[in-house]
Each structure stands twice: as C-alpha cells, then as structure tokens.
N, C-alpha and C positions, 0 to 999 in steps of 0.2 A: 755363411757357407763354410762347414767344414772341407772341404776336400778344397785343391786347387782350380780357379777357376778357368773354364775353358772357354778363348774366345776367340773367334771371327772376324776378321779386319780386312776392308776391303778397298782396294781403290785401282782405278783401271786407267791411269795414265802418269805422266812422267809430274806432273806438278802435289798429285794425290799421292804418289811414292815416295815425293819430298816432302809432304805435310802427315804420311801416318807412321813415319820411321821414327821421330820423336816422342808419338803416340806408341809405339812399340817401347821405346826406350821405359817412357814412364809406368808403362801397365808393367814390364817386368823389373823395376826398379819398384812398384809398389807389393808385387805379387814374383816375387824370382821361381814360385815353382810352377806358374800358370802357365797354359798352353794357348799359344797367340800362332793360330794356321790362319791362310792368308792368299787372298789376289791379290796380287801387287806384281813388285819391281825391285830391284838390287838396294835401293835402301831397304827398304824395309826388310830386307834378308839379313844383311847387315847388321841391322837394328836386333834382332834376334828372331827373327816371326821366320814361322815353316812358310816358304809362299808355293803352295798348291796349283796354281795356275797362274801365268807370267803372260804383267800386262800386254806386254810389247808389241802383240799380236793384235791389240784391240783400241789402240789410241788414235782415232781420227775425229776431223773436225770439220763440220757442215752437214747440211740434210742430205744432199746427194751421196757426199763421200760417206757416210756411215750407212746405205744401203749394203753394200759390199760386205760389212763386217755382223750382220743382223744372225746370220747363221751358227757364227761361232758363237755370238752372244748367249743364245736360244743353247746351246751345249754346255754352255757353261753355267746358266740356272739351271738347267737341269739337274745337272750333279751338282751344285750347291744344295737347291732344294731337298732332294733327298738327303743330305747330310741335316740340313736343318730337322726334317722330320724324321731321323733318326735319332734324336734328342744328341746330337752331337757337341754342343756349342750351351755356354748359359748365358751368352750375349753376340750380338752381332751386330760390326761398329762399320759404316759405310762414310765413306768420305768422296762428296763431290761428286758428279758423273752421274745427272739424274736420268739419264736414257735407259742406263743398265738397270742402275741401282735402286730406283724407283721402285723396278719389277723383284730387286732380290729383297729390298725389303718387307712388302708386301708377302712374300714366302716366309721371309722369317717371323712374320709377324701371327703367320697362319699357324704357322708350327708352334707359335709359343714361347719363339725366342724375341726375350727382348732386345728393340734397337735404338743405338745411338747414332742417329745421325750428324755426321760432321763436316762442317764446310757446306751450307745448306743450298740448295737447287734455287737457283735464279728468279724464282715462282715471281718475284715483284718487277721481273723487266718483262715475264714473258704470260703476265695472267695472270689473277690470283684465285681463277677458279681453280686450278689443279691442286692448290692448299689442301682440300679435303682429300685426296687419295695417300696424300701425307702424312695428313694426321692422323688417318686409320690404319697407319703401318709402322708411325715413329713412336713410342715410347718419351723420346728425349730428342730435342734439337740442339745442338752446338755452333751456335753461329759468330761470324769473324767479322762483320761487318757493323756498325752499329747500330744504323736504322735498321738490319734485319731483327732484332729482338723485339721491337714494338709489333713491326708487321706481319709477325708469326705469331706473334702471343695475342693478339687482336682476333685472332684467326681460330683461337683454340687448340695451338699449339706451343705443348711446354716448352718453351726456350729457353737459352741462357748463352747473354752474348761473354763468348770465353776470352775476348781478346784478339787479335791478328799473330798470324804463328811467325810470318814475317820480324816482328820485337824481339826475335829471341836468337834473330843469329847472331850474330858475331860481328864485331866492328867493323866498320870499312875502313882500308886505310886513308889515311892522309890522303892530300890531291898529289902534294908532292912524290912519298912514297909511291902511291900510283903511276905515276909520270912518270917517274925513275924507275921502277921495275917493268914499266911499258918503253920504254927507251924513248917516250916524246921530250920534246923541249918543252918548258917548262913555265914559257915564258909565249907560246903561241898558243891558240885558241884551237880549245879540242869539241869534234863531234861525238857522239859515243850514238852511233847504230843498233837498233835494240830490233830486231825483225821477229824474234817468235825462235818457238823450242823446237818447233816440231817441223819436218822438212815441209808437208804439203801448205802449211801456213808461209812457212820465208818462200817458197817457191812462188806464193803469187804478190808478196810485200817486196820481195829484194827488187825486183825492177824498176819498180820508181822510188825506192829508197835508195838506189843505186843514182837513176837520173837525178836524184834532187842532192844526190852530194857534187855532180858535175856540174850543175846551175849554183851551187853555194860556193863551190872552188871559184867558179868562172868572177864571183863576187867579192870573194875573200881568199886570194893565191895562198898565204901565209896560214889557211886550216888544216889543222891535225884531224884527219877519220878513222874512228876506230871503231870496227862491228864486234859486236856480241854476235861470236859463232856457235852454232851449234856440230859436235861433232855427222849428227845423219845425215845433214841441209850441204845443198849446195851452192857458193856465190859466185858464178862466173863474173869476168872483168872484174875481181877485186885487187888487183895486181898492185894497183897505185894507193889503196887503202892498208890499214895496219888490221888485220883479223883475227882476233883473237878465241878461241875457243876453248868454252865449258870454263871461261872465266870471267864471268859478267861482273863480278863485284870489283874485281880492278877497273871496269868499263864506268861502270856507275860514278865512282871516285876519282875517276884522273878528267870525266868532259864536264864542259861549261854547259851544253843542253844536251839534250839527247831528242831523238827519233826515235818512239816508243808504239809498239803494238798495243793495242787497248789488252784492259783486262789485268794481271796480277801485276806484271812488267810497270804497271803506271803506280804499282805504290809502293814499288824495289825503288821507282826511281824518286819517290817523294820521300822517302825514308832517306833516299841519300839526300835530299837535298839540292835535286836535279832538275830543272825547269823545262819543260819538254812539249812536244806537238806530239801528238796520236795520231794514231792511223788504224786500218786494218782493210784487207780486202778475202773477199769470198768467193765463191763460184758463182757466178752470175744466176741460177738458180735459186740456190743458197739464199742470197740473199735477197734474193727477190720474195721467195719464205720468211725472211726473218724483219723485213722491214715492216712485213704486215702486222705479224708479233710480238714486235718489243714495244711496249707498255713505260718504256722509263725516257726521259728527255736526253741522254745523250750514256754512249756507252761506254765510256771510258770509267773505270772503277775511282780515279783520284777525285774525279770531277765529280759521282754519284756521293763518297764520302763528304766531299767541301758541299755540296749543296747548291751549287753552282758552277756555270763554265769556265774554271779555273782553268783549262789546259785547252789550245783549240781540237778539235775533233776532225780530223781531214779521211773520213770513208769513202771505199770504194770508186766511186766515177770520181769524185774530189781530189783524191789523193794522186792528182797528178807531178811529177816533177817540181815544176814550176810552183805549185804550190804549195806543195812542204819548204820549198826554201824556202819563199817568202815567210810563212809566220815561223823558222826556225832563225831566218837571221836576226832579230832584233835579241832573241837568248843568247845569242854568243857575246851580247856584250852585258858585263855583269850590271853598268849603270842605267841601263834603260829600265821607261818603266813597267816595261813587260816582263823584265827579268824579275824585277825588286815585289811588284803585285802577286807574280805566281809563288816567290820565293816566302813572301807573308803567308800566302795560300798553305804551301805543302806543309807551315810551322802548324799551322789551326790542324791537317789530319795529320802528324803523325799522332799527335795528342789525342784526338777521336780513334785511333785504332786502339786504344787501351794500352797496359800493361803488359809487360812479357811474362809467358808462365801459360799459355794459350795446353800445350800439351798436355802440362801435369793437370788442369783444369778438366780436360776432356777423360783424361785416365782415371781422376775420381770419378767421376758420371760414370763410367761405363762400369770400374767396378763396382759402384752402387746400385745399377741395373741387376749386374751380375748376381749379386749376394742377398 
C-alpha cells in the first residue's frame, strides 16, 4: 500500500481498552503516519488512536442488564456502518465484546473491509454453532488462549494463537516490596479481595466476599484483607479492611491467596503466582440464561487453560460466606497441599499462555490485512 494506512480499532469496554492501547502503540510504532480512529476508552487515546465514540456509555454485563443499552448500540453501528461503506478504513480490528462486535463486523465485512478479530468471542463455552457467522465476517482471528487456535481453525477459521497480552506487563513487585508499600506486616497472612472492575459486577460479589472475610477473621484473628478496588464500585462496611484502588498489581503480590471473580482476574492471579477460589454471581435471570448455555465444564479462565479443576469454582447460590472461607482457608497456609497442588498448577499455565509480544503479533496481521 502506498499511502498510509487507515484503520479501525474497536473495543467497548474497560478490559478491551487495556488490551487495544498496546495494539495502538504497535500499529503506530509500525506505521507512524497511519490513521488509527476508534471505540474505545482513555488508553487507547493515550496510546495515540482518535476515539470516535467513548466506551464508557456501553460496558455492562448480563442478559437482562444489557437490554438497556441495545439502543445506543443500534446508533452506533449505524455510523460506523456508514463509514465502513464509505470506503473509510483499509482494515477493521475488533477486540472482544461479541454482542456488538459480531454485528460491526459483519458490516465491515459487507463493505469490503477487511477484519481482524482479536481476543476471540467465547463461541467454545457458549455453542460452537455461532462459529459460522464468524467466519463469514472475520478475515483473520487473533486468539489469546491456547485451546482457542485448534477450535477455530477446526472450524474454518483462520486463526493464529498470538500469545496472552497479560506476558507483557511489567513485573510485579516483591511480596515484600508489596507489603511495605501496602503498609501490612510482613510477617502475617494476607487476603487480597479481587471482586471485579466494573461496579454492577462488585455490587452483586462484595457481599459475600465481604461475609466470607468475617467467617475467615472469625478463624484466623492475625488476617491481613486487602480488596482490589475499583474507582466506580462501591464497598460498604470495608472500614476494618485495607482497600486499595486501581491498584491490583500490589494486591496480586503482597496476599498468600486471593478471592478472585472468574474470568481474566483468574490468570492476573496465576501469573502472580497466587492460589485462589473463584467465584462470580449474576442476576438471577442472567443466569438462569447462561447456565443453559455454557457448553465448557467450569468457568473460571485458569481452570479452562490447566485443563482441569485446578482452582475451586464457588457460583452464584454456592458462593455463600461460609463457603468461600472454607476452601480459601487452607491457601493461607503456604505448606498445605492445596496450596503446593494449585501453585504446581498456575506453573504449567503461565507456560501455556505463550510468550510476550501478543500486541506487536496482532499489528502485523492487521497491517497485512491492511496492505
């Protein structure tokens, strides 16, 4: 392609704004005079991409809750659409968010532009008939998982697993360093609270993540609690905990286990090196939709990587007080063998998430789409 190329970069929520602002970074570190416009979020403005329309307005989680936002959605393919078919874009790169994104790529696929999809839709917990409206819209798949590259390319979908983007941040520190810039001692036994990013998720997990730290104190006086805050979320009665927020990677690095929402959070915390209980809960609705659904044997992303129930899984009606402490107290102590089995565990996936470099991998695909 002689001229610079123009491209398209999409993601509609706070975990897909952390995962296409390094995708920004590379596409204009490979092409500095390309035009990278954009849905997204403050990284990725940052990162250098125009963002066009701002996700912030459109990130919610569950069937019922994302009725509400079906409106704005439907306005915002709109005008994307038309831009696609005004030969705006020589590629168009979507990342995660297959509700939306599904439908924008299928438009850009109609217009001609080609697409890279990145951070691939769930198709193998939730169906694998939807595969084909995929493949007649994707160009290219980019996936981060490593059983997704067989399951897609099985399928008649070009794949290419890029690596976990997760590899490529930046060191956690020491437990100690952690401890001492968290001002815990050093020498007592830390929880690290892990409820979710987004407020209407910690709204329905802080509850019994909250009772299951007052059944674990009632157990172990001498416990340090420390929650992974989120600046939107709200945690009532956290007065007697230590809460930290929009700083999870000290949280990761100063506790002995954590209390971890299913989902990316479970392999922040395998990457540290953290031995942990899942959880999550939904709108009674919600999930009463998604139990019929999922297709995969348990949903926790650490546990889908190892191949096994390496972490226990405590949802919804389970994930009572009572019983998050129970399978979290035997991780507080490093020598048990719940501790040593899971700690073997997270060694085998870090290794399975591949090499760091997940971003520069995805910026060549797109600009080879592109050209």
């Amino acid at each position: 392609m002689s001229r610079a190329p123009r491209i398209y970069i999409s993601a509609g929520e706070p975990s897909g704004d952390a995962h296409a602002a390094p995708v920004v970074a590379a596409l204009l570190g490979r092409a500095p005079q390309a035009t990278v416009e954009a849905f997204g979020g403050p990284r990725m403005a940052a990162a250098g991409a125009r963002v066009l329309d701002r996700m912030e307005a459109f990130s919610v989680v569950g069937f019922v809750e994302a009725l509400e936002s079906i409106p704005r959605h439907y306005r915002l393919l709109r005008r994307t659409r038309d831009a696609f078919r005004a030969g705006r874009y020589d590629v168009a790169i979507f990342i995660d968010y297959p509700g939306y994104h599904l439908r924008a790529a299928a438009a850009a696929a109609a217009a001609g532009v080609p697409v890279l999809y990145y951070i691939a839709p769930q198709l193998w917990a939730w169906g694998a008939g939807r595969v084909r409206r995929l493949a007649a819209a994707v160009r290219h798949l980019a996936v981060i998982l490593p059983f997704e590259e067989p399951f897609f390319r099985e399928r008649g979908v070009p794949t290419t697993f890029v690596g976990h983007p997760l590899k490529d941040g930046p060191a956690l520190p020491t437990r100690a360093e952690a401890r001492r810039t968290l001002g815990l001692d050093p020498n007592r036994p830390v929880l690290g609270v892990f409820p979710g990013s987004r407020a209407q998720e910690v709204r329905r997990i802080w509850p019994v993540a909250l009772g299951a730290t007052r059944v674990l104190r009632a157990s172990r006086p001498d416990l340090q609690i420390v929650v992974a805050a989120t600046s939107v979320a709200q945690y009532p009665e956290a007065e007697d905990l230590r809460v930290i927020v929009d700083e999870p990677r000290l949280v990761y690095a100063a506790a002995d286990a954590g209390l971890c929402k299913s989902g990316t959070t479970t392999l922040e915390a395998a990457l540290a090196d953290l031995p942990m209980v899942i959880t999550y809960r939904l709108h009674p609705v919600s999930n009463f939709i998604a139990m019929r659904l999922l297709r995969v044997p348990w949903v926790g992303l650490v546990n889908l990587v190892a191949g096994e129930l390496l972490c226990p899984e405590l949802i919804q009606s389970a994930a009572s007080p009572r019983a998050l402490a129970t399978a979290l107290l035997p991780l507080l102590d490093p020598t048990d063998t719940a501790t040593r089995r899971q700690r073997e565990g997270l060694a085998r996936v870090r290794n399975l998430l591949g090499p760091p470099g997940a971003a520069d991998r995805v910026a060549t695909l797109a600009l080879e789409l592109a050209s």
